[in-house]
PDB file of N, CA, C, O and CB in Angstrom:
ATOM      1  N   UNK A   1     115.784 -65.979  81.243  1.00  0.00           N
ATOM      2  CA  UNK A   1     115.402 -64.870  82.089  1.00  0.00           C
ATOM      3  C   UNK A   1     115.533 -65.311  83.552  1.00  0.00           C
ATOM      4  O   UNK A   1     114.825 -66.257  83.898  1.00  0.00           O
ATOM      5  CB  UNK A   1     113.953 -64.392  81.764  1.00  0.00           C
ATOM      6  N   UNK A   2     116.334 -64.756  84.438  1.00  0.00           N
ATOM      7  CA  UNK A   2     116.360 -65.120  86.045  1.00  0.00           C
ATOM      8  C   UNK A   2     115.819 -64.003  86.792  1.00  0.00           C
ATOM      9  O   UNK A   2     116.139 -62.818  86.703  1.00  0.00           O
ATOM     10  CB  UNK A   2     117.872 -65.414  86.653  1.00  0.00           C
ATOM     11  N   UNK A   3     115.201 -64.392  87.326  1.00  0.00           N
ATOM     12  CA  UNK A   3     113.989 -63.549  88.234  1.00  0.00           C
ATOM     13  C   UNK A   3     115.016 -63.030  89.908  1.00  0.00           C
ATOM     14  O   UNK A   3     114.863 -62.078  90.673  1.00  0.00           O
ATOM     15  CB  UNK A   3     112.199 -65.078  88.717  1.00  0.00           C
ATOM     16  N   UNK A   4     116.015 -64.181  89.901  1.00  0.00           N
ATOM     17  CA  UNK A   4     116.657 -64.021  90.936  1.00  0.00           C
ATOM     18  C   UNK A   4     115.844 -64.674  91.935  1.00  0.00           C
ATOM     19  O   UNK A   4     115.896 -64.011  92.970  1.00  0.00           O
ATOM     20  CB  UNK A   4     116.975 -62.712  91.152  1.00  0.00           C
ATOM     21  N   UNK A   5     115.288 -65.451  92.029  1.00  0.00           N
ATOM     22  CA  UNK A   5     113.940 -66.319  92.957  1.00  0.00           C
ATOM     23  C   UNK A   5     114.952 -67.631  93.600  1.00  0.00           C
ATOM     24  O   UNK A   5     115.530 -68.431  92.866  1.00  0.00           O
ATOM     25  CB  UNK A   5     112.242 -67.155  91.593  1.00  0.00           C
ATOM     26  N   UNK A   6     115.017 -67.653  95.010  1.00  0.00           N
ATOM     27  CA  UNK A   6     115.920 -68.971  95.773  1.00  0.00           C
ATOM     28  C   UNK A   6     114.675 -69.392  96.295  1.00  0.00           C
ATOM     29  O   UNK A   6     113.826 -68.615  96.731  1.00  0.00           O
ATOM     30  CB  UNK A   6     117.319 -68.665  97.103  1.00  0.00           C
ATOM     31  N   UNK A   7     114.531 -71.054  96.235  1.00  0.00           N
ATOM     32  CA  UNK A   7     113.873 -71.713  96.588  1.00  0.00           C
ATOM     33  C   UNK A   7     114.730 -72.631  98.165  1.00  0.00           C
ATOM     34  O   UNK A   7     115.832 -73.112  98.428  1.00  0.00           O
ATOM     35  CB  UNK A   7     113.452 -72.372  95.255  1.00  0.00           C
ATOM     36  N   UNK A   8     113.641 -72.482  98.724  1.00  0.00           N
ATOM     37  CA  UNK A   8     114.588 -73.327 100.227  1.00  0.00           C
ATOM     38  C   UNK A   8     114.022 -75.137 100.227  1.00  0.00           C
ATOM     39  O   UNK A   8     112.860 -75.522 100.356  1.00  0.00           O
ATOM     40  CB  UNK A   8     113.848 -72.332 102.359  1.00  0.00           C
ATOM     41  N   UNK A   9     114.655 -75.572 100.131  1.00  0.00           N
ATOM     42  CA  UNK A   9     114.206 -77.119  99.838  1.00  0.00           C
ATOM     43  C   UNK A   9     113.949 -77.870 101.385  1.00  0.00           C
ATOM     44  O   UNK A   9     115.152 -78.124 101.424  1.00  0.00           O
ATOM     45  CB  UNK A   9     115.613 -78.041  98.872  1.00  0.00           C
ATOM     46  N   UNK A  10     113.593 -78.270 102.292  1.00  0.00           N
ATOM     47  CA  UNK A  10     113.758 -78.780 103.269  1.00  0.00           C
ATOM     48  C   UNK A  10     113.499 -79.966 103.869  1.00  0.00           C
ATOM     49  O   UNK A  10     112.668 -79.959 104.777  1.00  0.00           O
ATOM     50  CB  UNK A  10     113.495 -78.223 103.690  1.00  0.00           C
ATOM     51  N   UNK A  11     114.167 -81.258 103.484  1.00  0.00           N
ATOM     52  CA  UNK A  11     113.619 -82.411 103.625  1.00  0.00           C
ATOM     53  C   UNK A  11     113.406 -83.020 105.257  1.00  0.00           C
ATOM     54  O   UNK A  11     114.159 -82.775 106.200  1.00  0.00           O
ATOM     55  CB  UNK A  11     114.469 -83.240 102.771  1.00  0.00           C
ATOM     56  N   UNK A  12     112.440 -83.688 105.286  1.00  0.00           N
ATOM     57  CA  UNK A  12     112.659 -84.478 106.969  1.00  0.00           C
ATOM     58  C   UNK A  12     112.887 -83.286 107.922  1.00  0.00           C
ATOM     59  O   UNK A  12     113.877 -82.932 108.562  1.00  0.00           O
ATOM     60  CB  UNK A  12     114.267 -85.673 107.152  1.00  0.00           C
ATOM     61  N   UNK A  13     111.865 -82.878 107.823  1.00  0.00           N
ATOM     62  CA  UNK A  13     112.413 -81.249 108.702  1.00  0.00           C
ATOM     63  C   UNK A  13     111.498 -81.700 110.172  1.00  0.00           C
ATOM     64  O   UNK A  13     110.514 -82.439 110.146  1.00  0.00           O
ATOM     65  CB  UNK A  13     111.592 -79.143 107.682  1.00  0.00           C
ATOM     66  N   UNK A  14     111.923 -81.237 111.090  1.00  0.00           N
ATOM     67  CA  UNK A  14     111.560 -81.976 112.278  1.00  0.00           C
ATOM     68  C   UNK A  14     110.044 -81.770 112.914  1.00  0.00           C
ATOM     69  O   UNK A  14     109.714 -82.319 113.966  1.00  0.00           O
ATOM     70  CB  UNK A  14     112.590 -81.591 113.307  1.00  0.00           C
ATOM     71  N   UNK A  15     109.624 -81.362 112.550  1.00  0.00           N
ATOM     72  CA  UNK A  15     108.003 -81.062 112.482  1.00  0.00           C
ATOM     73  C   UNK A  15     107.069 -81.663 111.891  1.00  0.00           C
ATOM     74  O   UNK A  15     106.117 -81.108 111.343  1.00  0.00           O
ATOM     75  CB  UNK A  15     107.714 -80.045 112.031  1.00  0.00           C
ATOM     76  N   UNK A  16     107.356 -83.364 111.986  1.00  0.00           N
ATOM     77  CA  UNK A  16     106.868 -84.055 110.911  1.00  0.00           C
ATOM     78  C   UNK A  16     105.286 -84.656 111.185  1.00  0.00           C
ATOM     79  O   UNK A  16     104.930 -85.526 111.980  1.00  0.00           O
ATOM     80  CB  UNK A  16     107.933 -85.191 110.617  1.00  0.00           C
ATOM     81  N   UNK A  17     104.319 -83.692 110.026  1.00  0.00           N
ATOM     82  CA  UNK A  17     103.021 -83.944 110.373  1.00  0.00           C
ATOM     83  C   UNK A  17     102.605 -85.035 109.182  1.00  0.00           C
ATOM     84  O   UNK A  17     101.516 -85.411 108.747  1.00  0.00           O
ATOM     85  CB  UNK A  17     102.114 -82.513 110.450  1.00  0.00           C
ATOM     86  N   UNK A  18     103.785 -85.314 108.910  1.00  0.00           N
ATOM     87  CA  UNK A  18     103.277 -86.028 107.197  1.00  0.00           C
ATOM     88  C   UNK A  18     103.966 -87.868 107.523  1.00  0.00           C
ATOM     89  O   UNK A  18     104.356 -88.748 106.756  1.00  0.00           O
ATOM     90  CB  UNK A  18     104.588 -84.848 105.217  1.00  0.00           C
ATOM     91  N   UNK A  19     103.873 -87.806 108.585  1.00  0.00           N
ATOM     92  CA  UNK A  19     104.542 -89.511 108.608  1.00  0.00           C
ATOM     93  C   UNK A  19     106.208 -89.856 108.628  1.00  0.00           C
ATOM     94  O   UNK A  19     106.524 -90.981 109.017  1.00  0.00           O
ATOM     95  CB  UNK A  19     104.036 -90.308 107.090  1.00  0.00           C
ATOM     96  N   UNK A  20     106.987 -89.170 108.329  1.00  0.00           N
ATOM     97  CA  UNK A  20     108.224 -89.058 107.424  1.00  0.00           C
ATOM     98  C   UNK A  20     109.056 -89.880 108.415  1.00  0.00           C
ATOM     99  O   UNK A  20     109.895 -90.727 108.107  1.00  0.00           O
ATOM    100  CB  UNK A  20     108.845 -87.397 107.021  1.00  0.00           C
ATOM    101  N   UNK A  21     108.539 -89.335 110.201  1.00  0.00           N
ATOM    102  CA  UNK A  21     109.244 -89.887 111.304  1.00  0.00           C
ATOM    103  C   UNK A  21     109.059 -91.936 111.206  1.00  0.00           C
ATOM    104  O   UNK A  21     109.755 -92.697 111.879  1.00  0.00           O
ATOM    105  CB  UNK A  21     108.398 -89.015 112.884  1.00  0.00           C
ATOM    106  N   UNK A  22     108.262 -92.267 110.481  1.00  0.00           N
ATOM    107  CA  UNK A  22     107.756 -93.404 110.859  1.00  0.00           C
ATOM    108  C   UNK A  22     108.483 -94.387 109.707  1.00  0.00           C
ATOM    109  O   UNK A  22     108.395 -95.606 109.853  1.00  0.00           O
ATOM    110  CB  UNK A  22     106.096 -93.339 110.926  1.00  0.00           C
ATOM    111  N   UNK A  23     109.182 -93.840 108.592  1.00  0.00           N
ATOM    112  CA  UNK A  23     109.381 -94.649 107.324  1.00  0.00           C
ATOM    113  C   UNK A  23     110.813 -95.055 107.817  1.00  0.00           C
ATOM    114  O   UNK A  23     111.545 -94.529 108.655  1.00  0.00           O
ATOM    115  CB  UNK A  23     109.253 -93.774 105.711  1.00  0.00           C
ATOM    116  N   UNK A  24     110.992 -96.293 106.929  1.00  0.00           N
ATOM    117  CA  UNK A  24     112.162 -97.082 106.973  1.00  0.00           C
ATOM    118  C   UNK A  24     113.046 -96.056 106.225  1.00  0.00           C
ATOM    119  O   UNK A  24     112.711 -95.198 105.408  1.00  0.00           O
ATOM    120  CB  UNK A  24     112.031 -98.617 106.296  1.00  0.00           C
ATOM    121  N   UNK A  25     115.012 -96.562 107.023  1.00  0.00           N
ATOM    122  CA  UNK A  25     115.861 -96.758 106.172  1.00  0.00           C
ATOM    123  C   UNK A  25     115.314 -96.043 104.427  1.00  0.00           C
ATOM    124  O   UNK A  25     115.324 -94.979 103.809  1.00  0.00           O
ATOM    125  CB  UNK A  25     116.085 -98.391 106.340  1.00  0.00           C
ATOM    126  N   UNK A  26     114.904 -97.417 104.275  1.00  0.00           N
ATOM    127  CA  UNK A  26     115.142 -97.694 102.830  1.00  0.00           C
ATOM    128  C   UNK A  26     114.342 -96.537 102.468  1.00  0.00           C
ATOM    129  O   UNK A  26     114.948 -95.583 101.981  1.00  0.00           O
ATOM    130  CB  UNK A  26     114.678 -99.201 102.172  1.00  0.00           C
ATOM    131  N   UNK A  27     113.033 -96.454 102.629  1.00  0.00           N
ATOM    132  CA  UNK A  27     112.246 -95.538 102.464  1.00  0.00           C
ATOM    133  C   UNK A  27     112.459 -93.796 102.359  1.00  0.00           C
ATOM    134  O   UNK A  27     111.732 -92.998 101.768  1.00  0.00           O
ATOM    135  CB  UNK A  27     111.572 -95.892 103.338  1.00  0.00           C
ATOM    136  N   UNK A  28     113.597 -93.547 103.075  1.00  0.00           N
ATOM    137  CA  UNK A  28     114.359 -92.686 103.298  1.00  0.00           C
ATOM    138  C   UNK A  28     115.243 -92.559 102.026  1.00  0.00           C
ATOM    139  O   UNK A  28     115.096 -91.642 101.217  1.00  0.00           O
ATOM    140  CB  UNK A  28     114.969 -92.946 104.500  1.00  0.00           C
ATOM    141  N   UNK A  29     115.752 -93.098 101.960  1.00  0.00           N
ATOM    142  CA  UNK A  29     116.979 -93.380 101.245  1.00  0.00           C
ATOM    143  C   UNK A  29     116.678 -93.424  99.292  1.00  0.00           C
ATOM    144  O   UNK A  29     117.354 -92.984  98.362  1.00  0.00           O
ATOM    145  CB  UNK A  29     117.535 -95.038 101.976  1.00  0.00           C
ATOM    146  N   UNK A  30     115.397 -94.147  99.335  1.00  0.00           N
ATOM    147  CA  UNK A  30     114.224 -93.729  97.920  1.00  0.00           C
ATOM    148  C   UNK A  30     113.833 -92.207  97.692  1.00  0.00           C
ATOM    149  O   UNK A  30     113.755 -91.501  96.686  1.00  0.00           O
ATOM    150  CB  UNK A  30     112.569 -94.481  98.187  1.00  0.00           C
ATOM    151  N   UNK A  31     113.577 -91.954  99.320  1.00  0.00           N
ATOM    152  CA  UNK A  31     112.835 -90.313  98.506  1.00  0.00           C
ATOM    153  C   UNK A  31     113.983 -89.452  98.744  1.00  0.00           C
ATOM    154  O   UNK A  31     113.837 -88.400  98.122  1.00  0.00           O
ATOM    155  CB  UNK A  31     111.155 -89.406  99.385  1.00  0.00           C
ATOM    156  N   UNK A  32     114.821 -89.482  99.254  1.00  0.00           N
ATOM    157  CA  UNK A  32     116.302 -88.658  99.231  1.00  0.00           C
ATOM    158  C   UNK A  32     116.740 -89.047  97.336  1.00  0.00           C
ATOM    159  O   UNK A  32     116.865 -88.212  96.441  1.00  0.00           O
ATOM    160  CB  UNK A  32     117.823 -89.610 100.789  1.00  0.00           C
ATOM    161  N   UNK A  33     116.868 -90.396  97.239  1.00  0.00           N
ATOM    162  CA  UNK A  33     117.253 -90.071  95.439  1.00  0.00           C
ATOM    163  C   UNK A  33     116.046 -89.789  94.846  1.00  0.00           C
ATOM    164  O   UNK A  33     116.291 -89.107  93.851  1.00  0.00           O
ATOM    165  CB  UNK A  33     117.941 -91.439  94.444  1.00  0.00           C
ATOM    166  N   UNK A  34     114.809 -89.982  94.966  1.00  0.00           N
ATOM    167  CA  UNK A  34     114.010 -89.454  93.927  1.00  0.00           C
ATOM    168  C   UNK A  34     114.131 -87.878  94.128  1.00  0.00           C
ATOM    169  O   UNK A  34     114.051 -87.410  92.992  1.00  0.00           O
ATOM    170  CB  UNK A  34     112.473 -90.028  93.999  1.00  0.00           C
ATOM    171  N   UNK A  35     114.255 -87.055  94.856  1.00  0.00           N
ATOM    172  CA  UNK A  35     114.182 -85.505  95.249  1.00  0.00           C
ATOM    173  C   UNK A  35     115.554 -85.415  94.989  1.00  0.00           C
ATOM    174  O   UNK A  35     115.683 -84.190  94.979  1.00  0.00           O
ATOM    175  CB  UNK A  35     113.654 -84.975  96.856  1.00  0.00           C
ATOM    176  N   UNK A  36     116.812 -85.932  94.744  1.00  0.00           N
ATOM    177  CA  UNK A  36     117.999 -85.695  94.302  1.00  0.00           C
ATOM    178  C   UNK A  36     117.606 -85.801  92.694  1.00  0.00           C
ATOM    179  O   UNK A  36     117.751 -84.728  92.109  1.00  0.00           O
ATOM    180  CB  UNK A  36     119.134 -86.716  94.940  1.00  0.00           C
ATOM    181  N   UNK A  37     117.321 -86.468  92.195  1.00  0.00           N
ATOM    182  CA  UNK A  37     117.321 -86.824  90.719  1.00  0.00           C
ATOM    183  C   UNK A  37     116.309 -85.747  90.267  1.00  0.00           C
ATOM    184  O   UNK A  37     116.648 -84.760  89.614  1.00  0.00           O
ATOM    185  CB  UNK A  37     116.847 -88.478  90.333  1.00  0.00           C
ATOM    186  N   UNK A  38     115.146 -85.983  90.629  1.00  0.00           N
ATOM    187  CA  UNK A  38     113.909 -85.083  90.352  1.00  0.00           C
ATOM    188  C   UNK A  38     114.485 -83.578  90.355  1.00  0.00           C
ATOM    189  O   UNK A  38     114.360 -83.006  89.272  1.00  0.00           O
ATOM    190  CB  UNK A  38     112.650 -85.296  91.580  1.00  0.00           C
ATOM    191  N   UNK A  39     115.074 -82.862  91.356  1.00  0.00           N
ATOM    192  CA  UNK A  39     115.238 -81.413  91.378  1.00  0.00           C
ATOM    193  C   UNK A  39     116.696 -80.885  91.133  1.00  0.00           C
ATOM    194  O   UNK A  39     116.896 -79.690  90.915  1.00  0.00           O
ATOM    195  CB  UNK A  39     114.756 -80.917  92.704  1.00  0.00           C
ATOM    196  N   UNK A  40     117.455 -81.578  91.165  1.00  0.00           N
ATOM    197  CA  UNK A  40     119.247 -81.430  91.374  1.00  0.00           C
ATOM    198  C   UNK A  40     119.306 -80.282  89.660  1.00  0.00           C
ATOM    199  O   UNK A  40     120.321 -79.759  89.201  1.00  0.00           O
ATOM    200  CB  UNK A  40     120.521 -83.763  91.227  1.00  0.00           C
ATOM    201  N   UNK A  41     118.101 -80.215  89.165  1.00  0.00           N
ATOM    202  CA  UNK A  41     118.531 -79.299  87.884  1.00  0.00           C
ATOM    203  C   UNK A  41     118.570 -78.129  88.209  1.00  0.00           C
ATOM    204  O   UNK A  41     119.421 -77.400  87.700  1.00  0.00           O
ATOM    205  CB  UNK A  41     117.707 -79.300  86.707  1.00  0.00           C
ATOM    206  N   UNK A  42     117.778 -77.700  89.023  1.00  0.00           N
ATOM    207  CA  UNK A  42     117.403 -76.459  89.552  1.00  0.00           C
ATOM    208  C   UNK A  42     118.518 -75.612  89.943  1.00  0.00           C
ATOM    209  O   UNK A  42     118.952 -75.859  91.068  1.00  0.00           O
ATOM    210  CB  UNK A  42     116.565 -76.642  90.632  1.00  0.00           C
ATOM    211  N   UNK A  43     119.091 -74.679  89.302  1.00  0.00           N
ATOM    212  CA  UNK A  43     120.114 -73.816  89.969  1.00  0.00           C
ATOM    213  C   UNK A  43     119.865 -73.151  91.413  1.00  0.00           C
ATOM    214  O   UNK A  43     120.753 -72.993  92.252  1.00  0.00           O
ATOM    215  CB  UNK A  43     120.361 -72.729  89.045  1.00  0.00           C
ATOM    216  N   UNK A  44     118.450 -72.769  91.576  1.00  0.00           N
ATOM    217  CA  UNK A  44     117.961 -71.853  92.408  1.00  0.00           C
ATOM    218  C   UNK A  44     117.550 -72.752  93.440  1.00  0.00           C
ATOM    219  O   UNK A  44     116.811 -71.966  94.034  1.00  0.00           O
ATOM    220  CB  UNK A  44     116.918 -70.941  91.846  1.00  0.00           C
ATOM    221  N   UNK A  45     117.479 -73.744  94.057  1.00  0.00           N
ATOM    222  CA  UNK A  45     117.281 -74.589  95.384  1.00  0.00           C
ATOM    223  C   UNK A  45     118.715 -74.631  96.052  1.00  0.00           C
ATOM    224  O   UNK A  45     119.851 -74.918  95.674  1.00  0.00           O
ATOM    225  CB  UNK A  45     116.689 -76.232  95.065  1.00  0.00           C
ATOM    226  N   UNK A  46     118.055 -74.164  97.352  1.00  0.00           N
ATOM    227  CA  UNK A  46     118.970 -74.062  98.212  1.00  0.00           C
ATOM    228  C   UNK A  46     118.435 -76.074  99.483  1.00  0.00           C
ATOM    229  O   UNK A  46     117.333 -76.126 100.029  1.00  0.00           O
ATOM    230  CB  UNK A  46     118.694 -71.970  99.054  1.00  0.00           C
ATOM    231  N   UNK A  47     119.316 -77.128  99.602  1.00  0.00           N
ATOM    232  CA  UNK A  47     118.565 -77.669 100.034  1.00  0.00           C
ATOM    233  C   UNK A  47     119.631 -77.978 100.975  1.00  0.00           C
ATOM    234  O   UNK A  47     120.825 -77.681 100.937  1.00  0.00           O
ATOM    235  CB  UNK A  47     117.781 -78.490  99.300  1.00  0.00           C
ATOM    236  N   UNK A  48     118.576 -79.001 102.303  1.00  0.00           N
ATOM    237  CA  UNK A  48     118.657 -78.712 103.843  1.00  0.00           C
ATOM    238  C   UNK A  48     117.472 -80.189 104.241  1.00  0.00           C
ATOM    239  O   UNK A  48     116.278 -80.448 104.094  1.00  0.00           O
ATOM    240  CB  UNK A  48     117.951 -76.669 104.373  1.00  0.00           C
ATOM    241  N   UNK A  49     118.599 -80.791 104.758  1.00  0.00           N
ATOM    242  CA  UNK A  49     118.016 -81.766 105.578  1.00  0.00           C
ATOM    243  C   UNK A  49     116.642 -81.753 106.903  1.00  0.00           C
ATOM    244  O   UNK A  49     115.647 -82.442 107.128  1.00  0.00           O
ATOM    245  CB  UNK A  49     119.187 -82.119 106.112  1.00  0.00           C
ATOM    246  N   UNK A  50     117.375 -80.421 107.605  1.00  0.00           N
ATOM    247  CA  UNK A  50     116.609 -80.277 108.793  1.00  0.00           C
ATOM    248  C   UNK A  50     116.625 -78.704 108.481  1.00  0.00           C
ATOM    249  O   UNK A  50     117.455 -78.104 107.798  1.00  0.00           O
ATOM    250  CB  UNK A  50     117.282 -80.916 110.341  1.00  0.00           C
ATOM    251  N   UNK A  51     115.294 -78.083 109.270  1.00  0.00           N
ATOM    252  CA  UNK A  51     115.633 -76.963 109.372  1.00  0.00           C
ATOM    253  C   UNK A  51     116.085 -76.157 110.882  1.00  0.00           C
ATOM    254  O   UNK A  51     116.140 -74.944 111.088  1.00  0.00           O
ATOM    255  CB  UNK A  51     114.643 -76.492 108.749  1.00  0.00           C
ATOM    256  N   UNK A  52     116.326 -77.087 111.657  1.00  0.00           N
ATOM    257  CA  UNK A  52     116.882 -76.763 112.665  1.00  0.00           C
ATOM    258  C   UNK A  52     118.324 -77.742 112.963  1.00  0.00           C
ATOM    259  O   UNK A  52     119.013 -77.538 113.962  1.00  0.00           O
ATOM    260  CB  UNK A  52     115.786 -76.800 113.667  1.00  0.00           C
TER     261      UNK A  52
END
């Protein structure tokens, strides 16, 4: 059943109240593949580095 529902994904979006500005490289580079692996099933995510 598809509801027709788009999800907007937005990683490292520049408004960062959550620390995100402060993490390493590597650290980066971990939660970019865990949020690649973790969600990449999803037909309905639309995803976006920045939102500006």
């Amino acid at each position: 059943m598809d509801l027709g529902i788009q999800a907007d994904l937005i990683l490292f979006h520049p408004y960062d109240h959550w620390g995100f500005a402060a993490m390493t490289q590597k650290e980066c580079e971990d939660t970019l593949s865990y949020a690649a692996r973790r969600l990449s099933a999803f037909p309905n995510l639309c995803w976006s580095l920045a939102n500006e």
